[in-house]
C-alpha positions as CSV (number, residue, x, y, z in Angstrom):
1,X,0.0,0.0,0.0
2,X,1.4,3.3,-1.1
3,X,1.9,6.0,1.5
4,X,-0.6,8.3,-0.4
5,X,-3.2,5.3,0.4
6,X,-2.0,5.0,3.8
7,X,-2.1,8.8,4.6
8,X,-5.6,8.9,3.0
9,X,-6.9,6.0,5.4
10,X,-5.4,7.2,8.4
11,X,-7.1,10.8,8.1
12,X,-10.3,9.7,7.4
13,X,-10.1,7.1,10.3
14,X,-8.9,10.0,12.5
15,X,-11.5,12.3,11.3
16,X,-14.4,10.2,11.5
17,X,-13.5,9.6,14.8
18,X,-13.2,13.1,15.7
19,X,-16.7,13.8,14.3
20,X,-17.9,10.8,16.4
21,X,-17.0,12.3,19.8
22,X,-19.0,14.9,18.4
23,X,-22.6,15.3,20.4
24,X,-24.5,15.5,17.0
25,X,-27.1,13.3,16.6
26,X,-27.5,13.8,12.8
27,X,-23.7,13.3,12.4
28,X,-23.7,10.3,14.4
29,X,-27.2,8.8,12.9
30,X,-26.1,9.3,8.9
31,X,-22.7,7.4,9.9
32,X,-25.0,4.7,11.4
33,X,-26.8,4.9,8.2
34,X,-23.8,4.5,5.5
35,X,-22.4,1.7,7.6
36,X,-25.8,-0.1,7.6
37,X,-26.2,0.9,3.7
38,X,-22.5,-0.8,2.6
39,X,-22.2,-3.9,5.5
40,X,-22.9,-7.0,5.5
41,X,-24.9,-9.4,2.8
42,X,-28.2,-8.2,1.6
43,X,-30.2,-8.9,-1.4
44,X,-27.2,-7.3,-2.9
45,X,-23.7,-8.3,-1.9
46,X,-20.8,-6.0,-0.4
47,X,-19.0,-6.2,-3.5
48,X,-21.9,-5.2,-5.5
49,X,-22.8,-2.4,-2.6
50,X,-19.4,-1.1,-2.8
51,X,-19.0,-0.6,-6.8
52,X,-22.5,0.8,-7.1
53,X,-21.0,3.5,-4.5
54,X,-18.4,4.2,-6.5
55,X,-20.9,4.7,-9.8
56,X,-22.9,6.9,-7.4
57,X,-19.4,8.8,-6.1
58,X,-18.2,9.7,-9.6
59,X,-21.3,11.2,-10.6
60,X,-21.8,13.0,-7.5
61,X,-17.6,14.2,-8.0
62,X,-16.2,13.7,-4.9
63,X,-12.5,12.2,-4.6
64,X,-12.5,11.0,-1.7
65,X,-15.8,9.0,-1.9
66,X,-14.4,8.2,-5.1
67,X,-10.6,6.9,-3.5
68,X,-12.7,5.2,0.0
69,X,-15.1,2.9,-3.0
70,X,-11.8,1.9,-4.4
71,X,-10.4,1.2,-1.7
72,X,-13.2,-1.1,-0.2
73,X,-14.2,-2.1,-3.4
74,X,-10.6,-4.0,-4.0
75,X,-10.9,-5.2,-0.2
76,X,-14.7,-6.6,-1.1
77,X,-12.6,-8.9,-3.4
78,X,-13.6,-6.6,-6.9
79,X,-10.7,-7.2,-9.7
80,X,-9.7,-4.3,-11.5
81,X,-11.8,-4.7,-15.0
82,X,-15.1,-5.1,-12.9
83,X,-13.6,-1.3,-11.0
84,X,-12.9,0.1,-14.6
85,X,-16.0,-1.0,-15.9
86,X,-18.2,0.1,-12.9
87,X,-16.0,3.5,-13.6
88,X,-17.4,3.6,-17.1
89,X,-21.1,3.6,-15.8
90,X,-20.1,6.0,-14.1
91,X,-18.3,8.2,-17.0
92,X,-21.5,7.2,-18.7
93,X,-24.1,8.4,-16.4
94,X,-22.0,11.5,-15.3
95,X,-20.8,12.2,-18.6
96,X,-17.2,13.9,-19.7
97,X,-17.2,16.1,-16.5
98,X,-16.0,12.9,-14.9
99,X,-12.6,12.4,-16.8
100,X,-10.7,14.2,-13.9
101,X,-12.3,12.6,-11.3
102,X,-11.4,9.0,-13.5
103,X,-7.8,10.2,-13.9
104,X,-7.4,10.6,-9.9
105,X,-9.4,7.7,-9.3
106,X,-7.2,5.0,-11.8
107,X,-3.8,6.7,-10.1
108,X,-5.8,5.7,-6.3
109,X,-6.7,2.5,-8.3
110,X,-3.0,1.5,-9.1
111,X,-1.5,2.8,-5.7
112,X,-4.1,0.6,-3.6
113,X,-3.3,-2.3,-6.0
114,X,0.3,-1.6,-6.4
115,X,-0.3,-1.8,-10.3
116,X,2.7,-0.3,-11.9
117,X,1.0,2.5,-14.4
């Protein structure tokens, strides 16, 4: 795992944590929420759960949605055409405005699978 990768994990871990000792209620109930959403086996797998996150976080443009469904997606046991193609729903549904956020999310892609580009 890449340092980039490692750096990105550690500050979200230390930053959801720090909005956790939070006393928000909505904070702490739309965590609750996500976790429910993406864990476990449902109708729909984690795998599956995780790449339709990442269709969802490309559309909606945010990197580090983008870089955390990547990241679980590969742990979920995804291989890297069924990431590429779920990224090209994505492309697809978002259309061209997404090519940045494909370019940041292959170089994620290849640091959190140690693919040599």
């Amino acid at each position: 795992m890449s340092n980039r990768v490692q750096q990105f994990t550690e500050y979200r871990r230390k930053m959801n944590e720090r909005l956790l000792a939070e006393d928000n209620r909505v904070i702490k109930r739309m965590f609750s929420l996500d976790s429910l959403t993406y864990s476990g086996e449902g109708a729909l797998d984690h795998k599956s759960k995780e790449l339709m996150g990442l269709v969802a976080s490309l559309v909606l443009r945010c990197d580090d949605c983008v870089s955390y469904h990547i990241a679980q997606s590969v742990e979920a046991g995804a291989s890297r055409e069924e990431i590429m193609e779920t990224m090209s729903i994505g492309l697809v549904v978002g259309g061209t405005i997404v090519i940045p956020h494909l370019r940041r999310a292959t170089e994620f892609l290849d640091e959190v699978t140690g693919a040599e580009a």
